[in-house]
Each structure stands twice: as C-alpha cells, then as structure tokens.
C-alpha positions in Angstrom: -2.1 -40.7 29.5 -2.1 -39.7 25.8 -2.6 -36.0 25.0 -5.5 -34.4 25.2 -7.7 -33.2 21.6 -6.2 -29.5 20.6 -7.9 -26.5 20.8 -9.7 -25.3 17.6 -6.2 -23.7 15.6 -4.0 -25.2 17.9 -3.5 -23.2 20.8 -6.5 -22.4 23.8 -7.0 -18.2 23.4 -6.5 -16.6 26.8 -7.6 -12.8 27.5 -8.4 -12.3 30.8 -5.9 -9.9 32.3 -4.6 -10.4 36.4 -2.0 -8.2 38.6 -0.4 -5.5 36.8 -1.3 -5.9 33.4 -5.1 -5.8 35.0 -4.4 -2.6 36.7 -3.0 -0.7 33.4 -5.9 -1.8 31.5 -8.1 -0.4 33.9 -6.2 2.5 33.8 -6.7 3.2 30.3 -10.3 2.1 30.1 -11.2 5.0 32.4 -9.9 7.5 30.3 -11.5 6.0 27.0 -14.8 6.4 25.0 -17.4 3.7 26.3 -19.5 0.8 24.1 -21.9 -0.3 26.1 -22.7 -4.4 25.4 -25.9 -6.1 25.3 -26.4 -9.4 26.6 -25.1 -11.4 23.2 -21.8 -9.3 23.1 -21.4 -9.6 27.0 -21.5 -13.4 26.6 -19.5 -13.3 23.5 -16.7 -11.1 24.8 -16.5 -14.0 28.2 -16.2 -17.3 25.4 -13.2 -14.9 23.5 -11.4 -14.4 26.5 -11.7 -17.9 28.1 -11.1 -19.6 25.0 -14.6 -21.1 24.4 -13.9 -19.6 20.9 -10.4 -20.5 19.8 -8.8 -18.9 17.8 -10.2 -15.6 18.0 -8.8 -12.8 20.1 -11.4 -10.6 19.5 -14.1 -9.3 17.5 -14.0 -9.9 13.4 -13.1 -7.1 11.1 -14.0 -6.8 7.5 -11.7 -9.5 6.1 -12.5 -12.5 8.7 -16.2 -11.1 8.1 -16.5 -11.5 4.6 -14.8 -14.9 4.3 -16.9 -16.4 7.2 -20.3 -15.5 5.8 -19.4 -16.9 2.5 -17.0 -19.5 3.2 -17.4 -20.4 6.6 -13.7 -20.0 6.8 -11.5 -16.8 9.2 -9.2 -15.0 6.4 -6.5 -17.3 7.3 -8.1 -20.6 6.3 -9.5 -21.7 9.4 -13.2 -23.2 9.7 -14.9 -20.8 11.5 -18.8 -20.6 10.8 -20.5 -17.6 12.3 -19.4 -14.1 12.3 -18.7 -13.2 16.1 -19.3 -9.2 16.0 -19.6 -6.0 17.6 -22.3 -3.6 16.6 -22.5 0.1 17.5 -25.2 2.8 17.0 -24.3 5.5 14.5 -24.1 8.1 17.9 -21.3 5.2 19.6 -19.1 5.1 16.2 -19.1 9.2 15.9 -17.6 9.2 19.2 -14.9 6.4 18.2 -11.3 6.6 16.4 -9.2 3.6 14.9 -6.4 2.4 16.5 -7.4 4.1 20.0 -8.8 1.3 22.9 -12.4 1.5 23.6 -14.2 0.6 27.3 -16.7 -2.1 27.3 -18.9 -1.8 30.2 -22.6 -3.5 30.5 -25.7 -2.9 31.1 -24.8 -1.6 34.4 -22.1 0.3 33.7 -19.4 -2.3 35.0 -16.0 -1.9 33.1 -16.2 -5.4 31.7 -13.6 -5.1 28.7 -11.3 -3.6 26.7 -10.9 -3.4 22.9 -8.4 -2.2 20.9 -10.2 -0.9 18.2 -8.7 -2.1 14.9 -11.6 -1.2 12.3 -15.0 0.0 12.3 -17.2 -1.1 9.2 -20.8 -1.9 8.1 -22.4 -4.6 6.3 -24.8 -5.8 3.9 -27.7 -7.4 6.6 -30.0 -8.4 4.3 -26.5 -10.8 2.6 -25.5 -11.8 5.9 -28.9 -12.8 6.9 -29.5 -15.4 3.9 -25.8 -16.7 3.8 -25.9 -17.4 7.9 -29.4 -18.1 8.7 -30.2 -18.9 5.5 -33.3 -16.6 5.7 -34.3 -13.0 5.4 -37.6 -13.7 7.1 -37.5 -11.7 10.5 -39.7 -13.6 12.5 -36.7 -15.7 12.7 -34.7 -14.6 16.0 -31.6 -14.5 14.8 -32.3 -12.4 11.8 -34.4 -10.1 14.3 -31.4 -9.9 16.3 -29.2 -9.1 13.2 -31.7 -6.8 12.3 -31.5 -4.7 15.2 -28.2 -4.4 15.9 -26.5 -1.0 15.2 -25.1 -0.2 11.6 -21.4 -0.2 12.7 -19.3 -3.6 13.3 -16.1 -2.5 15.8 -13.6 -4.9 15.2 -10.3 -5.7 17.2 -8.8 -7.8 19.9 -10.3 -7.3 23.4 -9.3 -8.1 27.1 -11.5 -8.8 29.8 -11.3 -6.8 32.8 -14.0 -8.4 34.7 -15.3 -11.9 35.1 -19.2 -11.8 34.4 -21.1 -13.2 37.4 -22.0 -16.5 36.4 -25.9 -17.3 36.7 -25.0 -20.7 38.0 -21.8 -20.3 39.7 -21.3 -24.2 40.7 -21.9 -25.0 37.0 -19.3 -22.4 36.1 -16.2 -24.0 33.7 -13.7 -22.3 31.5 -12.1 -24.5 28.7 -9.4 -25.1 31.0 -11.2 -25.8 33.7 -13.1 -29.0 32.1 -9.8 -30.1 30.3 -8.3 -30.3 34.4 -11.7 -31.9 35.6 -11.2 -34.4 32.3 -7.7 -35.4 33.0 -8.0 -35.8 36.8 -11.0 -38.3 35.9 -8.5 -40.2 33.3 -11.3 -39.2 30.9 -9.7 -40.1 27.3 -12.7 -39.7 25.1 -15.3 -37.1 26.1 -18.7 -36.7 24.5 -20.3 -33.2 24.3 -24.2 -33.0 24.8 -25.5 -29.3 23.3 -28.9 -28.5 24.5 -31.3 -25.2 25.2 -34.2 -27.8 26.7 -34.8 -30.0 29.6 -33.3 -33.9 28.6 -36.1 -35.9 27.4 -35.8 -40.0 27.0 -34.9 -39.5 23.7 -32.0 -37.2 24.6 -30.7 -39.6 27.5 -30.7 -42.8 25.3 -28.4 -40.7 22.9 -26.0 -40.0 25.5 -25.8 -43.5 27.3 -25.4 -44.9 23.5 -22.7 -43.1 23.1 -21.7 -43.5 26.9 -21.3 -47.4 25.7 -18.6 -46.4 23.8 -17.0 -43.3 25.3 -15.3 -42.4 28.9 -17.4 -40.0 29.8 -20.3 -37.2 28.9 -19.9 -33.3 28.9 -23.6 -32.6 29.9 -23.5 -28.7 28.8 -26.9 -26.9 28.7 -26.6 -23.3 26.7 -27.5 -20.6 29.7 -26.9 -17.1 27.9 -30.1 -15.4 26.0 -32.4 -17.5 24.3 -36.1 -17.1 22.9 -38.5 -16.2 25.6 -40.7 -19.0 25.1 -37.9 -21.3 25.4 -38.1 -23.0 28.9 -36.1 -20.6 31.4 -32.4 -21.8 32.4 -33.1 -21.7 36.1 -35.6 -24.7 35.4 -33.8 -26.5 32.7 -30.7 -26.4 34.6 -32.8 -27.9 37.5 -34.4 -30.6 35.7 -30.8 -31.7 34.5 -29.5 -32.1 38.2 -32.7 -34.1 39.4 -31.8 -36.2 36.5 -28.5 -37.0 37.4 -29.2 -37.6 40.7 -31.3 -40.7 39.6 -29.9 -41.9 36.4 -26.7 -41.6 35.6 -23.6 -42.8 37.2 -21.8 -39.9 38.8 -18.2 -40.5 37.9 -18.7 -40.5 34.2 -20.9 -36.9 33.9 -19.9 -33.6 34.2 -22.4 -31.0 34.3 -21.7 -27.3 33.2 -22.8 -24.5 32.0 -22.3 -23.2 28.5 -22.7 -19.3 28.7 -22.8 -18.3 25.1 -26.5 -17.3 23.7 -28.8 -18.9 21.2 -28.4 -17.6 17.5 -30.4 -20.3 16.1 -28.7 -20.7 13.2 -29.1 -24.3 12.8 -26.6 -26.1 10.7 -23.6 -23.2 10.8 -24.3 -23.2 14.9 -24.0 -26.9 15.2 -20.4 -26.5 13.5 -20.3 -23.3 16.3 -21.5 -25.4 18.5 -18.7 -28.6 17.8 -16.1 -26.2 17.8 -16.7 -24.8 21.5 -16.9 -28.2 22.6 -13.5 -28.9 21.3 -12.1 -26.0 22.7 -13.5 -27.3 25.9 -12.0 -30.7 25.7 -14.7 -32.9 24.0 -13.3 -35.6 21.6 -16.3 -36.3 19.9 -20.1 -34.1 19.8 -23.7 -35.2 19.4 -25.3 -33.6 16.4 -28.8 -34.8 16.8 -32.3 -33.5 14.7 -33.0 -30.3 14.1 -29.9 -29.3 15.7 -30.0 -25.3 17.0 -32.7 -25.2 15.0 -35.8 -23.0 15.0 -39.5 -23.3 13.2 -39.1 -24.7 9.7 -36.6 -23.1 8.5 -33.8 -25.9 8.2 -33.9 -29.5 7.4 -34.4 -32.4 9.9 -31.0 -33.6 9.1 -29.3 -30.5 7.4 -26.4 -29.4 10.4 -25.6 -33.1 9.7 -25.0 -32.8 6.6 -22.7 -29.7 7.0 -20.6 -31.5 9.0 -20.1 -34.2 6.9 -19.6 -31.7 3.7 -16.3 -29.8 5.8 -13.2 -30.5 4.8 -11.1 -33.3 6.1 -9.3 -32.1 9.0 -10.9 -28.9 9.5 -12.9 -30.1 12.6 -10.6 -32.5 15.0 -13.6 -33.3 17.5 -15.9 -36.3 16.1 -19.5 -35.8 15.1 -21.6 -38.8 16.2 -24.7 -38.4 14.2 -28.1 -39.5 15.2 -31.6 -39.9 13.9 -34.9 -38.7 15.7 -35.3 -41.3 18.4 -39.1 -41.8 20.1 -40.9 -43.7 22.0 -42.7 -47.2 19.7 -45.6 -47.9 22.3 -45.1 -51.4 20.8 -41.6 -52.3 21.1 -41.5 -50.5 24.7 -38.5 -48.5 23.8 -36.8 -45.5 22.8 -36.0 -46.5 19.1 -35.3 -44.5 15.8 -36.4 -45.3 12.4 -33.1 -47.5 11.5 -34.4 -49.9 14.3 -38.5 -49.5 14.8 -40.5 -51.3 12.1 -44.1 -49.7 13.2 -45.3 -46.6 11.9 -46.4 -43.2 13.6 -49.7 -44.4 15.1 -47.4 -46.4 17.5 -45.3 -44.1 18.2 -45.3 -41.4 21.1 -43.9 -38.2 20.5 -45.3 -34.9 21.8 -44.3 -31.5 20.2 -43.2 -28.5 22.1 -46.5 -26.7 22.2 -48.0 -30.3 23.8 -45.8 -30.3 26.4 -46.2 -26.6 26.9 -49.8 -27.1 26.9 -49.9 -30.2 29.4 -47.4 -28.4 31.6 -49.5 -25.3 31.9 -52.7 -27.2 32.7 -50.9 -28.8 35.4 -51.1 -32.5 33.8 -47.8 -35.1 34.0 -45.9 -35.4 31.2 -46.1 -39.3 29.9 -43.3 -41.1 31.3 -42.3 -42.8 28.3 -41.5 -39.3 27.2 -39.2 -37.9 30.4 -38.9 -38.7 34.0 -41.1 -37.8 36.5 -38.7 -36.1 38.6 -37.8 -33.8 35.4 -41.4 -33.5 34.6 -42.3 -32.3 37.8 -39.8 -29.8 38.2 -41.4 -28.6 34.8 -44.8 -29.1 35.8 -43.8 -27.0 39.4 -42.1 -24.2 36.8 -45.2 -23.8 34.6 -47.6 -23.6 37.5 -45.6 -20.7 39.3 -45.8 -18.5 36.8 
C-alpha cells in the first residue's frame, strides 16, 4: 500500500505526556503560577498536542506572529494561516516570568497543560484584525473574540497533561487515530468534508461527487465553540448519523469529530481548515461557497481563490473546488450554475433564517432541500427549546 500523505512539515506533532514523564510534569505544574484557558485555548492546546496542527509545538511568539498575520507563513517558511495564541490579562502576565513553566488548568480548575513559557508580548488588534479577518468591524465574531482577549500573548511549547473529555466520545479521533482507521480500510485517497451545519442535499451531492472519484469520505463536523445561533453540535452531530444510516454506504465513511472552534475567518480558515485535514490523513479537501464564512464579509468564492494563489507545494492535500449547488425545480436535481441553464425563479434555495424560521414554527423542511430524517431531528431540536 503506497505511503500515506505527510503531515503538514513533515512529521505528526505529538505532546501528550504518559508514565513518568506525565508524573514530573505534574509535579512541576503544581508548584507553578496558573493561566486559566477559555474554551478556544482549551481546544487549541488538545489540536497542538495531538497533532491536528502540525508543525506547532505550542503557542506562537512574536516572530511566528508577525510573519503569519502578514504572510501567512511560520518564521521558518512554512504556510501557516492563522495566528494560534495565548492571551493573558494584565493581572495573569504580572504574576508570570520568561523561561519559567506555567500551569494550564480550565475552567474548572483541572491541570490540563503545561507551557514553557518562552515569551510574553502584545499586539497591534486593530492590524491583526484587518490582515486575518480582514475586518475591524466587531460584530464580526471573530474580531469580538480578538477583541476580548487579554493584552498579553504567552508564547512557548506546551504539554498536555490531561485529555479533554470529548463531547462525543464515539466520534473522538486523533490524527493518528483516522490515519490507522484509513489504512486498515485500504483507504488510498481520503476526501475531507468541513462543516459547522447539518448536511443539506447540496452538501451530500458534493461528497458522493467526489466519492465517484475517491476511496472514501472524512465526514468531520467542527464541535468546539461556535456562534450561538449556529445550530447546537449535539443536533448537528445527530442529523449526520441519521444520515448515514440511510444514505451512504458504510464502509466508505468515517464520521468524527473535529474539536477545534469556529474563528470564522473565511478564506485564511479554509487554508486552516485544509491543513488539519492533512494532518489527519485526508489527500484531498472540499472547499465549497462561502467556506468558514460569516455575514457578508468575504466573497462567495474568495477561500477558493486563496488556495489557488499559495505557492506550489506549500499545501500537499488537494483542494476540490466547487460552486453553489441547489435544487432547479425543473431539471429535478441538485445542479450548479456550470450545469443548470434556468434562472433563480426555478431554483430552490432557502437561507439560514428560512430554515430557522420553518424549523421554529414546526413546518418540514422541503425535501428537495434535506432529508426528512435530518429535517426532523432539526425540526424535534427547534421545538424543544
């Protein structure tokens, strides 16, 4: 069987301590100062240490920083898109010293982590803001988020000490977990599916499109924190298994969990987005419309176009691009504009607030638009709360 894609920089990152080496971190964490993370930095200290985000070891100092928010590339070269940080109030950073570890606990006061801290530093927001999310505008989450954080960035490699408690614990894969599940299925091309909402018609005609082609289909829903009027995880995570049940044939799907939170940073988190996948084993990635995108603030086709504008060989895993795909009430199938020749009046496509809106009075979703088994587990979702 020929080798499987490499990880992001070549080697899959690994910092989760066992045994010994476990028991002398813990060790030294209790007799250190204590960060305490929220839930972005809780998910993003679990994808550093399983290797979901090759080829850090840690959080980004000043240099990696800088050269990510206006290159998109690590100090050394390598693509990497989004600054992956830790911020600290003012009071946390007094209490902090360079080149001493620092305890990473969460919310409940769990040791979670250790980091050894390399470099503490602030930045310019407002830059960071309209160079990542390409907007300053906080009513976009992400630029809240960034806007909230605390003032100081602590940077250095970390360990984790405990494994978070997964919210779906049969959906739970590391990187090497779903590169074992791929080769015991003699999978030799993998597509990945991103997605933070249930899978509507459109979504499954991509995948079984590209399922023509390809051995089989990473179905890999983002769990961690997203917007609160996105549909919850519990339910979208439902919907995908009543799907699967019904429509798909079972030895070419995997279904998992991805456990990193929404930044919606369109175009530089599809690049995130393709990069995780490889790390996880995916040879090739649907970037589809809009993709990680939130409001109006990218173009339909813009993450697209970034990943078509990186250089050769900095991204090993294969984008497969698509256009928005509907329903034409006229040809009787999910089509896009390359292969539809009737307008909009024939075709069917409802917006999120019209499905929120048909959900919450209690009315079926068209079926031309998604299942009925997925739209009742929506419909059952919307009318419990």
């Amino acid at each position: 069987m020929p080798p499987q894609i490499p990880p992001h920089g070549g080697r899959l990152i690994d910092r989760m301590l066992v045994g010994a080496a476990l028991e002398d971190a813990l060790a030294r964490a209790e007799a250190t100062p204590r960060v305490t993370l929220n839930e972005v930095a809780l998910a993003d200290l679990e994808l550093i240490a399983t290797g979901v985000y090759s080829p850090l070891t840690g959080f980004l100092g000043s240099a990696d920083h800088e050269r990510v928010i206006s290159e998109m590339k690590l100090a050394d070269g390598t693509l990497w898109p989004i600054p992956i940080t830790l911020a600290a109030s003012a009071e946390q950073a007094a209490a902090l010293r360079e080149g001493e570890p620092v305890a990473l606990q969460d919310a409940a006061g769990r040791l979670v982590g250790l980091l050894e801290l390399r470099e503490m530093y602030q930045i310019d927001v407002p830059r960071e803001a309209e160079l990542v999310y390409q907007t300053t505008d906080e009513a976009h989450p992400g630029v809240a988020r960034l806007y909230r954080q605390g003032p100081v960035l602590l940077a250095g490699e970390v360990w984790q000490l405990a494994a978070s408690v997964p919210s779906f614990p049969q959906l739970a894969y590391t990187p090497a977990q779903t590169r074992a599940a791929f080769a015991e299925r003699g999978w030799q091309t993998i597509v990945g599916f991103q997605t933070r909402n249930p899978v509507h018609r459109a979504h499954e005609y991509l995948q079984k499109v590209a399922l023509e082609t390809i051995d089989g289909l990473l179905l890999h829903p983002l769990v961690g924190a997203t917007k609160d009027d996105d549909v919850p995880a519990a339910t979208r995570v439902r919907s995908y298994e009543v799907l699967l049940e019904q429509y798909y044939p079972p030895s070419r799907v995997l279904l998992a969990a991805y456990p990193a939170a929404m930044r919606y940073a369109g175009p530089r988190e599809a690049v995130l987005h393709a990069i995780s996948r490889q790390n996880y084993g995916c040879t090739h990635f649907i970037v589809g419309r809009d993709h990680a995108g939130v409001g109006s603030y990218y173009g339909t086709y813009d993450a697209q176009k970034l990943v078509d504008s990186l250089e050769p060989g900095a991204l090993e895993i294969t984008a497969i691009k698509f256009e928005h795909t509907f329903y034409c009430q006229t040809c009787v199938a999910i089509v896009s504009a390359r292969t539809c020749p009737h307008d909009r009046s024939h075709h069917l496509i409802l917006s999120g607030t019209k499905v929120r809106e048909l959900l919450r009075a209690g009315e079926n979703l068209p079926p031309e638009f998604t299942r009925p088994e997925v739209a009742e587990v929506l419909r059952a979702a919307y009318q419990a709360r």
